[in-house]
N, C-alpha and C positions, 0 to 999 in steps of 0.2 A: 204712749197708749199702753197701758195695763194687757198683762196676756199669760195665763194660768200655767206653768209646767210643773210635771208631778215630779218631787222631791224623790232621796231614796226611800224614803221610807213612805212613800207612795200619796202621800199627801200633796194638796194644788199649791205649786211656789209660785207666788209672786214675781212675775220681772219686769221691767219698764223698759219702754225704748222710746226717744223723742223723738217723734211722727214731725214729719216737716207740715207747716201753716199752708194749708192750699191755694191763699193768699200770694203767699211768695213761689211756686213752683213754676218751673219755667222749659224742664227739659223730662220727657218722659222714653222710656226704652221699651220696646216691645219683642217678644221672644217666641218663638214655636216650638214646643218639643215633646218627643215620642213622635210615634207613627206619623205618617202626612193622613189627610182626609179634605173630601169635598169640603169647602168654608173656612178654611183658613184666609185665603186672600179677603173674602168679605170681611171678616172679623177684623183682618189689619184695616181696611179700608174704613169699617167702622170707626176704629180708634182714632187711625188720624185724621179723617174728614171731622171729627166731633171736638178733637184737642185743638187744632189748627183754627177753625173756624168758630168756635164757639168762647175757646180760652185763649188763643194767640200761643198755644204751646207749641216747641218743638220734640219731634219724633223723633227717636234714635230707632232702627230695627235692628236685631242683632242676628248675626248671623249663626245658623244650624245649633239652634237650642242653647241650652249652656256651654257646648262646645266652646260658640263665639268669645265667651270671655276668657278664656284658655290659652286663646292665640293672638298674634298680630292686627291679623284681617278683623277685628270685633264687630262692625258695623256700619249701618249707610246712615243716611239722614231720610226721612222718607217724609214727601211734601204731597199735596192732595193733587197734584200731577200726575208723582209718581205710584199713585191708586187708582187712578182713573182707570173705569171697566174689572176693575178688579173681583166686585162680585159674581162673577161668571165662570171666572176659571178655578179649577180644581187645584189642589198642589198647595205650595207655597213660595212666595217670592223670597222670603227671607231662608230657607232650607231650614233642616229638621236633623236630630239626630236622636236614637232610642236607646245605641251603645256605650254611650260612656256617662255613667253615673257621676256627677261630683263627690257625692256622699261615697262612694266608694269605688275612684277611679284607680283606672290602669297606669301606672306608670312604670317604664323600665329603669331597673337601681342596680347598679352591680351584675348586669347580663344576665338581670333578670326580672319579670313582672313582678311588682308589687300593688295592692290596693290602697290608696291613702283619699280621706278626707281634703281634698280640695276648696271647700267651699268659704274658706277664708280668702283666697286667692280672688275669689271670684267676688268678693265683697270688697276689696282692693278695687280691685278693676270698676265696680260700679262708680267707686268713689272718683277715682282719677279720671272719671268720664263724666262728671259731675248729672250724674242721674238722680232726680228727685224722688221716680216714682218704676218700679217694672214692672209691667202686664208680662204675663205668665200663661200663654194657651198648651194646656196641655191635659194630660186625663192623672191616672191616680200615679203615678211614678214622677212626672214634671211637679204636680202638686204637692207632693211629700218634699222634693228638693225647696220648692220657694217656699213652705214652712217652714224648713231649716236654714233658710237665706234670713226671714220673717224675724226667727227668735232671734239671730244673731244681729237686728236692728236695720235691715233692709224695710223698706216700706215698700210693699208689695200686693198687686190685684193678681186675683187669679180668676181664669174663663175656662172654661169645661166645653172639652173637645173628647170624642172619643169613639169610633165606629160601633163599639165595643158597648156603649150606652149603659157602663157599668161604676160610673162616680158617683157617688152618693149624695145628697141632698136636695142634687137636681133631675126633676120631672124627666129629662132627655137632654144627651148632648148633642152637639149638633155634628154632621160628618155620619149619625147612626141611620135617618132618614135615607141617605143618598145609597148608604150601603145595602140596607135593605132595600134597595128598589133594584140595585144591581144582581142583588140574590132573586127575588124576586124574577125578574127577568131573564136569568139564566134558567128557574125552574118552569116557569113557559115556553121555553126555547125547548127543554129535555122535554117537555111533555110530549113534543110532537114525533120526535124521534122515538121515546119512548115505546109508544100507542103504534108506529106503523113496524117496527121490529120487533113487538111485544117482549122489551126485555126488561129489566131493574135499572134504574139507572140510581146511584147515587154521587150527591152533591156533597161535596167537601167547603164549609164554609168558616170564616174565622170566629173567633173568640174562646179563647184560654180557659176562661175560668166563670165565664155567664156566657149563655145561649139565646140572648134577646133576638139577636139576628137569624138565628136556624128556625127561632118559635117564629117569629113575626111573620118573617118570608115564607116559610112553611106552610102557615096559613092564609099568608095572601095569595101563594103560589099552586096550592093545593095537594100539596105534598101529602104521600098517603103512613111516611112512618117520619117522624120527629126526632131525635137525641142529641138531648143538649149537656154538658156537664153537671148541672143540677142535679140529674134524675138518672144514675148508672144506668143501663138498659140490659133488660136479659133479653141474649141474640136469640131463645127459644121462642118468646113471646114476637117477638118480629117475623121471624120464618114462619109460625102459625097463621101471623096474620096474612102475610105476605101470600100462604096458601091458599086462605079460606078466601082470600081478593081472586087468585084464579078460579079458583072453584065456582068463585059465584060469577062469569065468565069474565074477569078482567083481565085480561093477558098481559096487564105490565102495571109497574108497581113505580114509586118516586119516594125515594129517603133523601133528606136533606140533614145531615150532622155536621154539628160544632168541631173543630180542631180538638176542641177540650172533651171530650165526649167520651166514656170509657165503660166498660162492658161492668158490669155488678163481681163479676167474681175475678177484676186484673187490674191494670193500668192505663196512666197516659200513655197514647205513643208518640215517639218526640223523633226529629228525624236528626237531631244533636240535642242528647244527653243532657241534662243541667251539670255544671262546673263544678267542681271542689269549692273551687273560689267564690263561688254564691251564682256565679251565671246563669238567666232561667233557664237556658235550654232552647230549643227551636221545635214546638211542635207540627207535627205531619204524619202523614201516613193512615189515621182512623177510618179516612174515606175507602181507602182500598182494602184495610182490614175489613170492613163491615161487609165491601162488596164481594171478595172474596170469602167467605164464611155462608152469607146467603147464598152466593153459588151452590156451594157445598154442602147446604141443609136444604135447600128445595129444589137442586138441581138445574133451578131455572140461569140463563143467561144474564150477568150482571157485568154492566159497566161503570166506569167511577170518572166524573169530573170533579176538577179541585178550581175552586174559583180564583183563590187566591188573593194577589195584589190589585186584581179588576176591582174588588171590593173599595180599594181606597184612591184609589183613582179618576178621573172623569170627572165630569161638571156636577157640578153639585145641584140640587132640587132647589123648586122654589123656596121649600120649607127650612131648607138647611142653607141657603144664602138672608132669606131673613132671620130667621134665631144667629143665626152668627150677626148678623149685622147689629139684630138688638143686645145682641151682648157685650161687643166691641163700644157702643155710645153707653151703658149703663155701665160698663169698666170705668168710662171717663167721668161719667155723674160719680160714679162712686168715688173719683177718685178728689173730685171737688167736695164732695162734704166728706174728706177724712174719712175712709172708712177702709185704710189700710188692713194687712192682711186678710182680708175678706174675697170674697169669689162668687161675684153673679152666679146665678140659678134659675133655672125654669121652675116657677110652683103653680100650678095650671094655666091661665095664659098670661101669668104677671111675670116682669121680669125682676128678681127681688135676690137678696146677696145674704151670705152665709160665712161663717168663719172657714178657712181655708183646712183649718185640722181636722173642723167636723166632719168636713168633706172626705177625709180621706182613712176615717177610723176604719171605717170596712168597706166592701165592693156590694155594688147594689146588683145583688142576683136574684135572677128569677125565682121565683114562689113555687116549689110544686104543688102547693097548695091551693096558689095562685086562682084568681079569675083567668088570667089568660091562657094557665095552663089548660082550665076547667071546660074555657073552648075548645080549645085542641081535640080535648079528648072526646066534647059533644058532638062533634063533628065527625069521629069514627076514627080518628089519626092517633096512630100509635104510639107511642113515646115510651118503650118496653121496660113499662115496670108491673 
């Protein structure tokens, strides 16, 4: 199968790799990695109830992402037995890992860390496992690895998972539904407290580097101030508002901010540092910064919850055990008509597949231009810009 890479001198090179006949394929592997999130066990469940029963193939699952080919332990076999009920539970049966990159893994050389390019090893190990085919669920960090599995002549499906709802090509991944509801329902929860102690409360919620979750829940939740990483926010325009809400007699106010979320005239805050060595760093901390500042400019009483891992955890939504489900059986269609390195996709309510690179050129972030921001803001909610 033909597949474009840009030469040095920037131009599309040609490379070929011989894609196995889906006629002869007989053993496929399936991987989780990055974050955990509601719909992962659906998603395996889709794959092997669809390979086993529809093509007589057998399942390999590998264990905690790429990790699993790294080590001994690699993998189970996984039979439509061992699925059964699966669309219900949260988590994943095969484990997950988000710290150790192939592309530039840790290893200790001389009593000491170094980073090396693994993913030769790891194509080894495919081999000697005699894998015809790997599904790949993961968001844009797993998906840059199985392109770089891809080029080096791995034939490979990739599915799009992500709380985060920030992969690109596809309409939503699944795992963001479930989180949003769990936001969502934490800022119901604060409302109530909120409104009988009349004080600030803000909600500390995930995502890096898009705000889909802070916006969406915000406004399902009724959140009265917004700040997503998109849109810096000036703390003065919040305090304003946050004043002119008491004034007009509302005695308590609900901000919900991103992780990534960062004042217009400073930084992320990270609760560890990004690495020399390219490490992103661990953010935290924005929820208390915010809350602590509007104490400080309107004097009023603020408190900060961090939602945290609640966000990826728990059973997953109706919504988010079907799109995982339909993505796990259109992994396996795909994978019968040949349509190696590619990665199912939500494009309105079809479920349709895309080159795995396109996917992963840039992160799909919120618009402040946006229709949804455009809500936001019609609705009175602040998002200080």
């Amino acid at each position: 199968m033909p597949h474009a890479k840009k030469a040095m001198n920037g131009k599309p090179k040609k490379i070929s790799h011989a894609m196995p006949d889906p006629s002869r394929i007989k053993r496929l592997a399936i991987l989780t990695g990055g974050g955990d999130c509601p719909g992962l066990n659906a998603v395996i469940r889709g794959v092997v109830r669809a390979a086993v029963l529809r093509h007589g193939w057998e399942v390999l699952g590998i264990h905690d992402g790429y990790d699993g080919f790294l080590r001994a332990d690699t993998c189970r076999k996984l039979t439509s037995k061992d699925v059964r009920g699966l669309q219900a539970r949260g988590g994943t049966i095969l484990g997950t890992s988000n710290r150790g990159n192939p592309l530039n893994y840790p290893i200790r050389e001389g009593g000491k860390i170094v980073h090396r390019d693994v993913t030769n090893d790891i194509v080894k190990r495919i081999k000697e496992l005699e894998i015809d085919v790997l599904i790949a669920v993961g968001g844009d960090g797993t998906m840059k690895i199985t392109q770089a599995l891809f080029e080096k002549g791995v034939p490979v499906i990739g599915i799009p998972k992500t709380i985060d709802n920030d992969l690109g090509v596809t309409d939503v991944t699944f795992g963001f539904n479930s989180a949003v509801n769990s936001a969502t329902d934490a800022l119901d929860k604060l409302h109530t407290t909120a409104e009988s102690h009349h004080r600030i409360l803000v909600l500390e919620v995930m995502g890096r580097d898009c705000g889909w979750i802070a916006l969406e829940a915000g406004i399902a939740g009724g959140a009265d101030v917004i700040l997503i990483p998109e849109i810096p926010f000036d703390l003065g325009r919040i305090c304003e508002h946050i004043s002119q809400r008491k004034n007009s007699g509302s005695r308590f106010s609900i901000v919900i901010v991103a992780e990534g979320a960062m004042p217009a005239d400073g930084k992320k805050i990270y609760e560890i540092e990004p690495g020399m060595d390219g490490r992103p760093g661990r953010l935290g901390g924005i929820g208390r910064w915010v809350a602590e500042n509007i104490g400080l400019c309107t004097t009023l009483e603020t408190r900060v919850a961090v939602l945290g891992h609640l966000q990826r955890g728990g059973t997953p939504t109706t919504y988010d055990r079907i799109l995982a489900t339909r993505f796990g059986v259109e992994a396996v269609n795909l994978i019968a008509d040949g349509g190696f390195g590619k990665m199912v996709c939500l494009r309105g309510r079809r479920i349709a597949s895309a080159t795995i690179e396109s996917a992963v050129k840039k992160l799909k972030r919120v618009d402040p231009k946006g229709q949804m921001v455009g809500t936001a803001e019609s609705l009175g909610i602040e998002l200080g810009r």
